[in-house]
C-alpha positions, 0 to 999 in steps of 0.5 A: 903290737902297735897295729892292735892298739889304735883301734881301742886309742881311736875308740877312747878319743871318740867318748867325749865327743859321743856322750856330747852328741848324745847328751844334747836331746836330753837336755833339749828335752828337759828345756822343753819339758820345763818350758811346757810346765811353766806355761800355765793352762787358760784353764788353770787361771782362778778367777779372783774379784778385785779389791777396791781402793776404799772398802766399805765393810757391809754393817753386820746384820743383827737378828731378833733372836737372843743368843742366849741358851733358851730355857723352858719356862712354864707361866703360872696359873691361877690355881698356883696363887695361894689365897690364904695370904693377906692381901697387902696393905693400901696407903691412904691418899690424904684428902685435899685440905681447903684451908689457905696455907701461907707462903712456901718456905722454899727459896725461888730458883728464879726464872725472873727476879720480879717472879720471884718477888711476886711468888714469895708475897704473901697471900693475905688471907686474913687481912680483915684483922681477924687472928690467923686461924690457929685455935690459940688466938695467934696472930700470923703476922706473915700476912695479917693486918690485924689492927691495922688504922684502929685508933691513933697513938697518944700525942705524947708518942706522936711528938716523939715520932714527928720530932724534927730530925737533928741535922747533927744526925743526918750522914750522906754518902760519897754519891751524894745521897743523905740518910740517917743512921738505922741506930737512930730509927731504932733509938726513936721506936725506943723512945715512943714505944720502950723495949720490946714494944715493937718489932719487925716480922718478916712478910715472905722469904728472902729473895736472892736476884744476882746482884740484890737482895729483897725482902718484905717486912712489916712494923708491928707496935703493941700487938697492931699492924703499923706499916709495911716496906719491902727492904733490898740490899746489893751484894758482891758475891755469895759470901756477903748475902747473909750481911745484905740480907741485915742490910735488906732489914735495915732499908726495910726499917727506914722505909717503914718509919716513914709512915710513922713521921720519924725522919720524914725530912730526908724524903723532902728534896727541898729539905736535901738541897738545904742540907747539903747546901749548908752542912756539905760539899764536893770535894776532890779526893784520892784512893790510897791504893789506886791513886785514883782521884774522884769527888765525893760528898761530905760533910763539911764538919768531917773528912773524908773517910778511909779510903780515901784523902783530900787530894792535892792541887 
């Protein structure tokens, strides 16, 4: 019984060693197949174009056709007009008129502070003394000289205009300059001509510059022309520009009581040397909020006024 099994033990033996020998082709096999298909074709390879560093992407391409749905549109035809209706109403084109028209009320918006003193004057086209041309014999003293030179007032009226100026009247300011007072003016014309018996009317609208303001005013006494002057103030910002503008009528005032004689003293600089030599002085004086010192003019029967004191030495 031992002889018949050794040949079935020796065949079980020998198995393992025969699947290995026969297993070996067929991973070889695989191995290779892989290995082929993993290999890429040179004809298999696609051809991409490679990308840039810094693209430029092409600006798109507008056309001149409109995307929007198109429409078929029918013109209309003479036939379509119904001319029943009435035809519509024409506005009349006013004729140019040829009368002179005074100054335009409309403030300059400046390019040139002289240009727009020049463009606010008036144009004068009355000057001969005739009326302004209204129909109701009113005089346009914006730009009339309407008895301007016709007779001379009586010598009643004249001594009171040349009197000589008081010199208790006369003021002067810090920077050394003597003036007399615009109530003073006003208390003469009083005097020579009575309430009301003279006025001032303004020649062209006020001009604002960026640092002064100008206007032009004429003295008109008993219905006549008297004189002319052209006022100016200065202004620090545009909340005071109605206070320079009553500034601006005051110079104007003073400027056209010269012609008169009232006060003419204080445009004699021989008179002002006098005055200030007699009735003033230059005194040292300090700010009482800055403590700032500087010298001012003053009268010598007053002190110096508020902002400032007399300095100590």
């Amino acid at each position: 019984m031992r002889p018949n099994t050794f040949p079935a033990l020796r065949q079980l033996r020998r198995a393992p060693s025969t699947l290995c020998k026969s297993a070996q082709p067929l991973s070889s096999r695989r191995s290779s197949t892989s290995t082929a298909a993993s290999k890429p074709n040179n004809g298999s390879y696609r051809k991409v174009a490679p990308k840039s560093v810094n693209p430029i992407t092409k600006p798109a391409v507008y056309s001149n056709r409109s995307t929007r749905p198109t429409t078929n549109f029918v013109g209309m035809s003479v036939e379509d007009v119904d001319t029943t209706l009435d035809p519509l109403p024409t506005i009349p084109t006013p004729a140019p008129s040829s009368s002179s028209s005074g100054p335009s009320p409309t403030t300059p918006a400046g390019d040139s502070f002289v240009q727009a003193v020049q463009t606010t004057s008036p144009s004068y086209s009355n000057g001969n003394g005739s009326a302004s041309g209204g129909g109701d014999g009113s005089i346009d003293w914006s730009s009339s000289f309407h008895g301007l030179s016709t007779t001379a007032f009586e010598p009643s009226v004249a001594a009171i205009l040349m009197a000589p100026v008081a010199t208790d009247d006369v003021e002067i300011k810090p920077d050394g300059i003597a003036y007399l007072p615009e109530i003073k003016y006003r208390r003469i014309l009083n005097t020579a001509f009575g309430p009301g018996g003279w006025g001032l009317a303004p020649r062209g609208e006020l001009v604002v510059g960026e640092k002064v303001v100008t206007r032009e005013y004429a003295l008109v006494v008993h219905g006549r022309f008297v004189a002319q002057a052209r006022g100016e103030c200065q202004y620090f910002s545009e909340d005071t520009i109605p206070t320079a503008a009553e500034g601006c009528k005051s110079n104007a005032l003073s400027r056209c009581c010269k012609d008169l004689g009232i006060a003419s003293e204080l445009w004699d600089p021989r008179y002002l040397r006098n005055f200030k030599k007699q009735h003033c002085r230059e005194v040292w004086v300090e700010h009482v909020v800055n403590k700032k010192k500087r010298q001012i003019w003053t009268r010598k029967d007053t002190e110096p006024q508020y902002p400032y004191v007399l300095a100590r030495r």
